[in-house]
DOVEX-862621 format. One record per residue (C-alpha): z, y, x. Coordinates in steps of 0.5 Angstrom, whole numbers, padded with zeros to 4 digits, always signed. Each point is the difference from the previous one (the first is absolute). Example, Ala and Ser with C-alpha at 12.3 -4.5 7.8 and 13.67 -1.06 7.14 Angstrom:
<gudrens>
+0016-0009+0025 -0002+0007+0002 
</gudrens>
This chain:
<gudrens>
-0081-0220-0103 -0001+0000-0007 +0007+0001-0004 +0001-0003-0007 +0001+0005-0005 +0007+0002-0004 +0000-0002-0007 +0004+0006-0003 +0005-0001-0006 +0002+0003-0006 +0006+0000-0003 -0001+0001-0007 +0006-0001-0005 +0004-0003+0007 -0006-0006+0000 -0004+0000+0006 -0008+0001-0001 -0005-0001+0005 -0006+0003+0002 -0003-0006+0001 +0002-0002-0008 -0002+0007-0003 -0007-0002+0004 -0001-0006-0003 +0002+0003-0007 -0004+0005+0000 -0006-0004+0001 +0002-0006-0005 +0000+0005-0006 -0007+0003+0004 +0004+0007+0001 -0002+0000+0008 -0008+0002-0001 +0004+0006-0004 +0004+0002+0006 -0004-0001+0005 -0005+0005-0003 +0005+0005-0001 +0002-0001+0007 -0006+0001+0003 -0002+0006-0006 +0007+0003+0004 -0004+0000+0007 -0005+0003-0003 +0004+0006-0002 +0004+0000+0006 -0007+0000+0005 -0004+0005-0005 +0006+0005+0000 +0001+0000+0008 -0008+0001+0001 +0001+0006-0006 +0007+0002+0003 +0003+0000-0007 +0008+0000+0002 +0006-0002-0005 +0006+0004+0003 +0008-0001-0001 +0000+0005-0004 -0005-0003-0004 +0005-0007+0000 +0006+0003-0003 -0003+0005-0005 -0004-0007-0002 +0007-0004+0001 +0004+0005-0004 -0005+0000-0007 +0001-0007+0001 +0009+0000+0000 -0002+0005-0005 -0004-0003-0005 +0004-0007+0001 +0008+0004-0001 +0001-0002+0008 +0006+0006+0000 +0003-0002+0006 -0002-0003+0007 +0004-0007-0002 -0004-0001-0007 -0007+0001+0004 +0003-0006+0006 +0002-0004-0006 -0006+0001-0003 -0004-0002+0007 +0005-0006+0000 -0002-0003-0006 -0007+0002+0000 +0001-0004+0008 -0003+0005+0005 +0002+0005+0004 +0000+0008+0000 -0005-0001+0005 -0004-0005-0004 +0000+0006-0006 -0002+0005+0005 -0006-0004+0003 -0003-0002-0008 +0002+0008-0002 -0005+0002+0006 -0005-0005-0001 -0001+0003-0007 +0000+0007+0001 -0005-0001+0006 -0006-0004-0005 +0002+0006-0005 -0001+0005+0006 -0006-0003+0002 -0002-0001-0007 -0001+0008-0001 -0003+0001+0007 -0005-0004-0001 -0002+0001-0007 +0005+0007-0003 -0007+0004+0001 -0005-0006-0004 +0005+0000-0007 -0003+0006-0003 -0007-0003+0000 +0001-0006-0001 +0004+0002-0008 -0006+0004+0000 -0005-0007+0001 +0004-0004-0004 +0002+0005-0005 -0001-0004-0006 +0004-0005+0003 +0007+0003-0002 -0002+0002-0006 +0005-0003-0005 +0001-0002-0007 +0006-0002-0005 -0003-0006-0002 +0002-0005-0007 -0004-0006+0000 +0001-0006-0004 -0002-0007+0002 -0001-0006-0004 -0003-0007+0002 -0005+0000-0004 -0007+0004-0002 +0000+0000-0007 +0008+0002+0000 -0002+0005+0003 -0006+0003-0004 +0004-0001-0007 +0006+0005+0003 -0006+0004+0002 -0002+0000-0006 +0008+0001-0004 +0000+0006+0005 -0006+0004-0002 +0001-0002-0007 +0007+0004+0001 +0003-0007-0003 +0005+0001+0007 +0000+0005+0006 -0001-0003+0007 +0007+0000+0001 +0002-0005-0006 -0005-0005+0003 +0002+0001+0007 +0007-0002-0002 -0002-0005-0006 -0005-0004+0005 -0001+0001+0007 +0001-0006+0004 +0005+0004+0005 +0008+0001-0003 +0001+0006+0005 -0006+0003-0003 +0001-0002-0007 +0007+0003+0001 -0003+0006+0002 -0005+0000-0006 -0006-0002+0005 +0002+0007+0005 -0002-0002+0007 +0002+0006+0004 -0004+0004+0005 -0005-0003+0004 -0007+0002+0005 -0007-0002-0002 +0000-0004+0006 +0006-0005-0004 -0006-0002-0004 -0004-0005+0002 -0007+0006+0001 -0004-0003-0008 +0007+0000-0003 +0001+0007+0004 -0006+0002-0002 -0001+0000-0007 +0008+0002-0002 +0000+0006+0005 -0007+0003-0004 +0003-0001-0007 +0005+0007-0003 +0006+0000-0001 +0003-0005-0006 -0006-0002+0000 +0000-0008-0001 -0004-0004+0005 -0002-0007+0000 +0001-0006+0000 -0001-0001+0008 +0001-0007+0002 +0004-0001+0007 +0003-0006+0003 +0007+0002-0004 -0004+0000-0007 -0004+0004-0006 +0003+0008+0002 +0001+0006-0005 +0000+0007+0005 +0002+0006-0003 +0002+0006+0004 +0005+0005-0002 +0000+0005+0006 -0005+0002+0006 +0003+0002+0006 -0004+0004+0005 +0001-0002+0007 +0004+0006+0005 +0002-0002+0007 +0007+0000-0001 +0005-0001+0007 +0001-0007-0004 -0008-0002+0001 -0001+0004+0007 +0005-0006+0002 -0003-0005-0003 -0007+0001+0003 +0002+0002+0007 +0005-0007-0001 -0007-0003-0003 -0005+0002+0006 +0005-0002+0006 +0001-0007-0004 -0008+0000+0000 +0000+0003+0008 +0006-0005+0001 -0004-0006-0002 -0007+0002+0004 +0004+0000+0006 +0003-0006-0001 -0007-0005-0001 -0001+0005+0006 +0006-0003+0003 -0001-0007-0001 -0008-0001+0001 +0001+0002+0006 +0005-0002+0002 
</gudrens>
């Protein structure tokens, strides 16, 4: 005998919502394949951990639960259900999203915490870094006259960045672009400005924004800090996660 299924509703700001409305919104605003995804990456994670035998235990949940309390000044018991109420979930819908987190990241380093190394050392270049200045200007014969000023010593790099780049931050910045990785730049660009010396003016190079004037100030040497460990490990599980789920759904 088939039974209809419940519609479930939420109370939010004491007006009812329904499931079957959340639903309907989600796919209006083309949000639905998004969720499905996740859902589907979170069956995934959960089927690889049973398989592996990777565990999350309580002890895991409440040291996770009590950073989160922390970090969040939830000092007492009530300020977490309030903050619960108001986010509309249940503890038990906090601890299920707080296990669910810490099994892909336990999963993570069980699967790849040995491939790190190697892969900085295969992609060392990669995470080299440079303080970069550039100056962008919309046409090329702009860009060759401030050139030309800056090598005749008429203006420094940094006047012409704050008198003609066509960005406001970085003409505020006198055309400081901050840190950034070789592979930011699209590999002609990238190859050209990461070949030249320090101060060394490079350019102009054309892109899709306009007419570039590089300039580097400093060389960082890439080191496999606790930061960038992470960042490889988040990068090789996604790039697991992801073959794992066109798996999924070719065969499906």
């Amino acid at each position: 005998m088939n039974q209809e299924k419940k519609d479930i509703t939420i109370d939010f700001q004491g007006i009812s919502i329904t499931s079957a409305e959340i639903i309907a919104f989600l796919k209006q605003e083309m949000l639905i394949k998004g969720i499905c995804q996740k859902i589907l990456h979170q069956k995934i994670i959960q089927k690889a951990a049973r398989e592996r035998e990777v565990k999350v235990t309580p002890e895991d949940i409440q040291t996770e639960a009590d950073s989160i309390r922390y970090n969040k000044r939830l000092e007492k018991a009530s300020d977490t259900t309030a903050w619960l109420k108001d986010q509309i979930v249940t503890a038990d819908d906090w601890e299920a999203g707080i296990f669910n987190r810490l099994l892909a990241n336990k999963l993570a380093e069980h699967l790849f915490e040995q491939e790190v190394e190697k892969y900085f050392a295969q992609n060392k270049s990669n995470f080299e870094q440079f303080i970069l200045y550039q100056i962008v200007v919309p046409y090329e014969q702009l860009a060759y006259e401030i050139l030309y000023q800056i090598e005749e010593e008429e203006i420094n790099f940094y006047q012409a960045a704050h008198l003609y780049d066509v960005d406001e931050r970085r003409r505020h910045h006198c055309g400081y672009e901050g840190k950034v990785y070789r592979w930011s730049f699209q590999p002609d660009v990238a190859a050209a400005v990461f070949s030249a010396s320090i101060g060394e003016v490079i350019g102009p190079l054309k892109t899709e924004q306009g007419y570039h004037l590089f300039m580097i100030e400093e060389f960082i040497k890439a080191e496999l800090t606790p930061q960038r460990r992470q960042e490889i490990l988040n990068r090789l599980f996604a790039e697991w996660l992801e073959g794992e789920f066109n798996y999924a759904i070719h065969n499906s």
